[in-house]
C-alpha angles and dihedrals in degrees: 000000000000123000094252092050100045081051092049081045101057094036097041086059093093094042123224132004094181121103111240094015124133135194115251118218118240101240092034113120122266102265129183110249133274116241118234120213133246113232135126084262088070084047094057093033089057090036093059096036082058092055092053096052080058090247087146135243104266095040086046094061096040087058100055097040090048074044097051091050092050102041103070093163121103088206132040151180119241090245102048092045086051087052099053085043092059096037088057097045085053095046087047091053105039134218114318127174108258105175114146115245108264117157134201088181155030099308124189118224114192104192114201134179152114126285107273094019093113095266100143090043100054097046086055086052095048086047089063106035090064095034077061091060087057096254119140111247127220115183120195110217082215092165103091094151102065110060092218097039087090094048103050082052094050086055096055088037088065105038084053093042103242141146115252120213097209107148105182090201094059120070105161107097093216086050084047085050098049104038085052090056094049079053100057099047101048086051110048102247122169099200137027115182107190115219109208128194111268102252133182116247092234089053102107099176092054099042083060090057086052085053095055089048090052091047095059097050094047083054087051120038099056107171095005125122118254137187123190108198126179110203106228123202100228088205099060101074134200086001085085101076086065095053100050091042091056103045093043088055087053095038116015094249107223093187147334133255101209098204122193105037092144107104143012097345112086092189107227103157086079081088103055087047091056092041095059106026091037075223108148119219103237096185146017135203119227107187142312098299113108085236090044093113130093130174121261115264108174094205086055086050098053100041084053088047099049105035 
């Protein structure tokens, strides 16, 4: 199964956000298709329907009424509507750099999150997917604060095959950090993914601990690669905005990993997020699976989001 199928797999779960559009059966014969109609009805419909997938109240609006001022005709195909839906939510959001991660080099990987937003998991998928490639893994058990946070980690290190920097003398995250960099560069690893504690975002003493961490990576890691990631839980909705504001101010975010889009949730604040951080989602996972992960396409997105 290709990318592009397991993502239309995991969105297509909850069936159709646009307005008019109906299922075809699989053995049903090839029809031309019906025309949906153009009213202020199909405007609330898709509005609502926009407010459901957690796309969020203000970027709703701005996308029926960019909508309103594209579509002239009074009747439409599915396809074509669909088509002047995802050209205005571009237009809305902007251009971001979606390039897919692919390294030639040692590359950094600060994973943040709150406690239960897939973090761990993630990590473990991102783990395999590059030991795949044939890169040599290291993974940092930055946690130090939760007992079974180093453990749950050990466990994915080892179903993805990679090293685990864990060192049991050593309790203070930033000295975890920099003792896992020193690591990666005297052997020869091509890739360090750095595990932090998953703190709430209103936690102050605890985000200061996450900027000490992000210092020292910054000190140490001069002409290497980094990615800061933050792990979003895709079913958690608007929340979080607040999430991915707060942990960009502390680490300079460079993209989001939008975890748990298997089942009911489509998502869609993604795109506020982008909207309004200019901060591009890099992968998604797509259910419990090690291989469940899949880089982010907006084109796919949108075509999951709307069908």
């Amino acid at each position: 199964m290709g990318l592009f199928d397991k993502l239309k797999q995991a969105l297509f779960k909850t069936g159709s956000i646009l307005p008019g559009s109906k299922p075809q059966e699989s053995n049903a014969p090839v029809q031309i298709e019906e025309k949906i109609i153009i009213n202020e009805e199909f405007f609330d419909d898709l509005f609502e329907k926009l407010i459901k997938a957690d796309v969020g109240l203000e970027l709703s609006e701005k996308i029926v009424e960019e909508l309103k001022s594209s579509a002239k005709e009074k009747e439409i195909s599915n396809t074509e509507i669909k088509n002047k839906i995802k050209d205005a939510i571009k237009k809305i959001i902007g251009p971001y750099d979606y390039k897919t991660i692919n390294t030639n080099e040692l590359e950094i990987f600060l994973i943040v999150g709150v406690n239960g937003s897939g973090k761990t998991t993630s990590i473990g998928k991102l783990a395999n997917r590059f030991k795949q490639e044939g890169k040599k893994v290291l993974i940092a058990a930055g946690d130090t604060f939760r007992a079974a946070a180093g453990e749950q980690l050990d466990i994915w290190s080892k179903r993805a095959g990679a090293e685990i920097y864990a060192p049991e003398d050593i309790k203070k995250p930033d000295a975890v950090v920099f003792g896992s960099i020193e690591k990666a560069k005297k052997e020869g690893f091509d890739i360090l993914l750095i595990d932090t504690a998953g703190r709430l975002q209103s936690q102050t003493n605890l985000m200061d601990e996450l900027k000490k961490i992000d210092n020292v990576v910054n000190k140490n890691t001069d002409g290497l690669l980094i990615e800061k990631l933050i792990v979003l839980d895709a079913t958690i909705g608007q929340n979080a905005i607040s999430q991915a504001e707060i942990f960009s101010k502390v680490v300079g975010l460079t993209g989001i990993i939008l975890s748990k889009l298997d089942g009911s949730a489509k998502g869609g604040v993604v795109l506020n997020i982008m909207h309004k951080l200019s901060l591009p989602v890099k992968i998604i996972g797509t259910g419990e699976k090690l291989d469940d992960i899949v880089d982010f396409n907006l084109d796919d997105y949108l075509e999951g989001l709307l069908s």
